[in-house]
C-alpha positions in Angstrom: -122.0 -16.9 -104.7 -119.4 -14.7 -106.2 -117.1 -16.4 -108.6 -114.3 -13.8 -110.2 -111.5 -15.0 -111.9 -108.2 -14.8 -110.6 -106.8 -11.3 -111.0 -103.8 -8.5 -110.2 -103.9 -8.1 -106.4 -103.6 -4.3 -106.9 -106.7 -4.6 -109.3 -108.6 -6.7 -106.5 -108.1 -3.6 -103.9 -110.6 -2.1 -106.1 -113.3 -5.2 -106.6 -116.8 -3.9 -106.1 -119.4 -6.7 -106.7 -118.4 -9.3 -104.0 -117.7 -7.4 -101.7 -120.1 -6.3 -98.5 -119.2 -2.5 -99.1 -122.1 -1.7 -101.2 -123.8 -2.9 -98.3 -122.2 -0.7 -95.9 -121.0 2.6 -97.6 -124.3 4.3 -95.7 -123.1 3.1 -92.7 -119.5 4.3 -93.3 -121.0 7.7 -94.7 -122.5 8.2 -91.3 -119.2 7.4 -89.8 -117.4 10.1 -91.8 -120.2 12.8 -91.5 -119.4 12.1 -87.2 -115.8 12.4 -87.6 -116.2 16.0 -89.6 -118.8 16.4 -86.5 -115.9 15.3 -84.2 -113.4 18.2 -86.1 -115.6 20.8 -86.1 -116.9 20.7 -82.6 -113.0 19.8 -81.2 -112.8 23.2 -79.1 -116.1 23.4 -77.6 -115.7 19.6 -76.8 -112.2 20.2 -75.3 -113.5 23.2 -73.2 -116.0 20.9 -71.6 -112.9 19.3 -69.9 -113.9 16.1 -70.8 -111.3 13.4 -72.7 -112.0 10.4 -74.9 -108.7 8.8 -74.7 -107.8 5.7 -76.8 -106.9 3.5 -73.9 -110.6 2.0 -73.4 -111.4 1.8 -77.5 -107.9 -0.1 -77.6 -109.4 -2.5 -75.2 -112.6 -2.7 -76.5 -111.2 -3.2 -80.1 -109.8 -5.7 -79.4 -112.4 -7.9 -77.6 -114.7 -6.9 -80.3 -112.1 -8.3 -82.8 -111.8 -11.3 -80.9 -115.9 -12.0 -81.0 -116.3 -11.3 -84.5 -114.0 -14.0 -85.5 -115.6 -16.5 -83.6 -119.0 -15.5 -85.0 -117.4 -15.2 -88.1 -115.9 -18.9 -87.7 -119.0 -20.3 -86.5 -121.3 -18.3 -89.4 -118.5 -19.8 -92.3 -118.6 -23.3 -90.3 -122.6 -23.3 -91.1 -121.6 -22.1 -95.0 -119.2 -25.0 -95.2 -121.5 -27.5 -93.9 -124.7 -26.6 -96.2 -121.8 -26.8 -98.8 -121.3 -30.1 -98.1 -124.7 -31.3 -97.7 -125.0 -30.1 -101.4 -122.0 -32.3 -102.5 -124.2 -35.6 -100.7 -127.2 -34.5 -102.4 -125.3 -34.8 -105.4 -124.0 -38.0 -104.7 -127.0 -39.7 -103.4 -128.7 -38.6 -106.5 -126.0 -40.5 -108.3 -126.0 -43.7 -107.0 -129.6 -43.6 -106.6 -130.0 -43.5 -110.7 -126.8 -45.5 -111.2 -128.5 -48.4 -108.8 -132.3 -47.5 -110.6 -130.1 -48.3 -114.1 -128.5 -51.3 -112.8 -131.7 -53.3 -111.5 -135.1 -51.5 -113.4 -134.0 -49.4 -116.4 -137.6 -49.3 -117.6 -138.4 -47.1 -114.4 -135.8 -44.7 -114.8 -137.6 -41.9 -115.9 -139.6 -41.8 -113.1 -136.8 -42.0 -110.1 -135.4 -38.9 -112.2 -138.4 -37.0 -112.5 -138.9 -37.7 -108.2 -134.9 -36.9 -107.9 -135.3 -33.8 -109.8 -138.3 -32.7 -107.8 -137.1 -33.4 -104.7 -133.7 -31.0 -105.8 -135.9 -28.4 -106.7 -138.3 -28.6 -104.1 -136.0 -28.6 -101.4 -134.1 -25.1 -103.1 -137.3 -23.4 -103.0 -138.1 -24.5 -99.3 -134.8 -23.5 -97.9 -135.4 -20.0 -100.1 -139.4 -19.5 -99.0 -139.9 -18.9 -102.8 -142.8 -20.9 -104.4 -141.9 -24.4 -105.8 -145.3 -24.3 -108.3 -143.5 -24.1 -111.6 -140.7 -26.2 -111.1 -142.6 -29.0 -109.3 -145.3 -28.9 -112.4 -142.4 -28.8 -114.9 -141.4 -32.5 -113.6 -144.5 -34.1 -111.4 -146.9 -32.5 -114.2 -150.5 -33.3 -113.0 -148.9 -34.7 -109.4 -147.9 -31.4 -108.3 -150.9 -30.2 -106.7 -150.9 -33.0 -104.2 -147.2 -32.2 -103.3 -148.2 -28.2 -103.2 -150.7 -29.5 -100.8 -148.4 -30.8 -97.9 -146.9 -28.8 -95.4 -143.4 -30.4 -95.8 -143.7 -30.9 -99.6 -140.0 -32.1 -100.1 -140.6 -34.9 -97.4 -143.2 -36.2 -99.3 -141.4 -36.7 -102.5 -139.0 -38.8 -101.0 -142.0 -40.6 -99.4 -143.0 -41.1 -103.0 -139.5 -42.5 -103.9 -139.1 -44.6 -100.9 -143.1 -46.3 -102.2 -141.3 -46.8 -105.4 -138.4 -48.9 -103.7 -140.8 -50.5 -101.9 -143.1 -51.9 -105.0 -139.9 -52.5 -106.5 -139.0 -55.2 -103.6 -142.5 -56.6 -103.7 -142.5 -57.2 -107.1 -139.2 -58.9 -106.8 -137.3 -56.8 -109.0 -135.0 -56.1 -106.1 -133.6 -58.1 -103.5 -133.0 -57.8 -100.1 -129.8 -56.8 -100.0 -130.2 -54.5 -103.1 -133.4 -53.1 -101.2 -131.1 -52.1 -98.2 -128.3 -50.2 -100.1 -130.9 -48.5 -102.4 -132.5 -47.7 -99.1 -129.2 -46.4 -97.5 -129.0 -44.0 -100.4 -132.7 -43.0 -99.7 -131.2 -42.4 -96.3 -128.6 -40.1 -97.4 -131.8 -37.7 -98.8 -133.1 -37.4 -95.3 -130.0 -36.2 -93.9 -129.3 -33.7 -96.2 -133.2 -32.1 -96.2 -132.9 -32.8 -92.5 -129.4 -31.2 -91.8 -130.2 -27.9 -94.3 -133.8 -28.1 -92.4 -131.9 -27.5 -89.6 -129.5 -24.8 -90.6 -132.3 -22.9 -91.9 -134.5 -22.9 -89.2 -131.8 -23.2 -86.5 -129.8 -20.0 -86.4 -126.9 -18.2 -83.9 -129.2 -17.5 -81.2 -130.2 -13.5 -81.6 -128.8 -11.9 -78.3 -125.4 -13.3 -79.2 -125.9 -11.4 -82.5 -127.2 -8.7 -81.4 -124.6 -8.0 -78.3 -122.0 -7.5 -81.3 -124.4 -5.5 -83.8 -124.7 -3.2 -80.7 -121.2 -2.6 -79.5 -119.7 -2.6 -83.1 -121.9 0.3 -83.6 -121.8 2.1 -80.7 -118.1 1.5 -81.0 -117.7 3.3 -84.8 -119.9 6.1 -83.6 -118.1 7.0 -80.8 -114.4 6.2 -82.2 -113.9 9.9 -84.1 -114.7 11.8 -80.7 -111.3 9.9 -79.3 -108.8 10.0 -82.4 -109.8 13.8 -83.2 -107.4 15.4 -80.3 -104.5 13.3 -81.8 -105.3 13.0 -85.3 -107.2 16.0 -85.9 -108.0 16.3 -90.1 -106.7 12.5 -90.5 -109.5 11.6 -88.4 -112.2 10.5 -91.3 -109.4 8.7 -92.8 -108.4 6.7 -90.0 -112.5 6.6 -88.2 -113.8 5.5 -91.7 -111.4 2.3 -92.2 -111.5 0.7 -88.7 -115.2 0.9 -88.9 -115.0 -0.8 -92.6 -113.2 -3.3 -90.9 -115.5 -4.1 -87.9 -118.7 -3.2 -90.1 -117.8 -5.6 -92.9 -117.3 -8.6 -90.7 -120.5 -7.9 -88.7 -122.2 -7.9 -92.0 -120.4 -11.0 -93.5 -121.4 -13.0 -90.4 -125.2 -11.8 -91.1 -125.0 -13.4 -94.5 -123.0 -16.7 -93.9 -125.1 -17.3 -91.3 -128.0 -18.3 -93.4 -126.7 -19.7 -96.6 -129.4 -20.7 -98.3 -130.9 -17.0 -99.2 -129.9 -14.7 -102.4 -126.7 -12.7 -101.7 -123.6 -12.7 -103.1 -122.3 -14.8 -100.4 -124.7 -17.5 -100.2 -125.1 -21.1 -102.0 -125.8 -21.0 -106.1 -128.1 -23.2 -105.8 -130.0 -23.1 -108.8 -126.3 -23.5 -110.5 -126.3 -26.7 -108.3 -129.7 -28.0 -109.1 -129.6 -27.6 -112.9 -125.7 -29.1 -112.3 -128.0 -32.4 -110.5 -130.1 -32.4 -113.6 -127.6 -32.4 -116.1 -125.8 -35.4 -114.4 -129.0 -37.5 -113.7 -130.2 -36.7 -117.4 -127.0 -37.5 -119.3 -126.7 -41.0 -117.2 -129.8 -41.5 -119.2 -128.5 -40.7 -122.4 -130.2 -37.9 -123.2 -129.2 -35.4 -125.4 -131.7 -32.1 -124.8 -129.5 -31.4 -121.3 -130.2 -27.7 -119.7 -127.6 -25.5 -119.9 -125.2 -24.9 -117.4 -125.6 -21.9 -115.4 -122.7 -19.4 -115.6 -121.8 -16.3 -113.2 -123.4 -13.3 -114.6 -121.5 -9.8 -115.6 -121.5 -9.0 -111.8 -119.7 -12.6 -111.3 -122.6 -13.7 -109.7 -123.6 -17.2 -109.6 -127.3 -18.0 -108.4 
């Protein structure tokens, strides 16, 4: 996630990390190498007797507008929500230790050390990278058996769930303290399970790729119908309407899975270490991690 302070507005027409146009300045290259195709080949393409006019990419601009927004809407809806399943996680992690602090201080440590791995565990499977180090960091020895499972997170919270239940058998907790510890053990599930589901779930492909399509077949075809008006203000003109289309078509890509490493998606390793330091200083420790900070890019991972 990109996280600039605030500046000028003049200064932010110029803002290069953040922005999607690193991502797309090939793309708009090819545009502009079209529209000097477009000048150059004006009389031979006006003696063929055939007319672009703007009439039909008028028309078709503006449906494409309309689609993009709503893919863009629905893409920044599924942002927003893995947002917020972060800010539970956080929450449940809370109470979870505050409750673990209230009724068996001497476990503590270990509801942590299963908090903290379940955090990190569930980072690395929304982000296909390989959990080993941070999972042996906390579970120590334990960590090969979680490796071993095909839904590793899932089974950490199995392990935390066994804890709450030894807990009630040994009569450390009591029923009604078992069913709101549990309820906050519930809370886990629906955030793995709801960014589970955003990951593996996402805006079905033909939908996507009807808009990929015309966008570009759209932009490619746009300087062959403003060159008999515009003439050497076409690459001007081609080149920012297809930033315009091209950057939202490439902001949906990346909202639309939130989990991964662009600029635009979830700092979640700024939210795990943010977990830790919470759940360590409840404890009253003092060696806390340091908080992660946006790099010279303003990049916050």
């Amino acid at each position: 996630m990109i996280i600039r302070p605030h500046r000028h507005w003049f200064l932010r027409l110029f803002a290069w990390h953040g922005s999607v146009l690193p991502g797309i300045l090939f793309r708009l290259t090819l545009n502009l190498a079209m529209s000097i195709i477009a000048i150059f080949c004006l009389g031979w393409y006006e003696s063929l007797g055939v007319k672009l006019t703007l009439a039909p990419f008028s028309l078709l601009g503006v449906s494409i507008a309309i689609f993009l927004g709503f893919r863009n809407s629905v893409c920044y809806a599924r942002f927003t929500e893995a947002r917020q399943l972060w800010g539970n996680l956080l929450i449940a992690c809370r109470t979870i230790q505050r409750q673990a602090l209230a009724i068996c201080p001497h476990e503590v440590p270990q509801v942590t050390t299963l908090l903290l791995a379940f955090c990190y565990s569930m980072k690395h499977q929304l982000r296909g990278s390989d959990p080993r180090a941070d999972l042996t960091r906390y579970l120590g020895g334990e960590a090969e058996k979680v490796l071993q499972r095909r839904a590793p997170t899932n089974f950490i919270e199995l392990q935390l769930s066994q804890w709450l239940a030894a807990q009630r058998r040994q009569g450390n907790v009591s029923d009604m303290v078992y069913v709101s510890m549990d309820q906050s053990l519930n809370q886990l599930t629906q955030v793995l399970g709801g960014c589970e589901r955003l990951a593996s779930m996402p805006v079905p492909f033909a939908y996507g790729l009807l808009l990929h399509r015309t966008v570009y077949l759209f932009c490619s075809l746009l300087p062959f119908a403003l060159v008999p008006d515009l003439h050497y203000m076409t690459p001007l003109v081609s080149v920012f309407i297809s930033y315009t289309f091209l950057s939202l078509d490439t902001l949906a890509e990346e909202l639309e899975t939130p989990f991964g490493f662009a600029s635009n998606h979830l700092p979640m390793d700024a939210m795990c270490t943010n977990i830790e330091i919470n759940l360590r200083e409840m404890n009253n420790e003092t060696q806390l991690p340091d908080a992660i900070r946006p790099d010279a890019q303003f990049r916050l991972r």
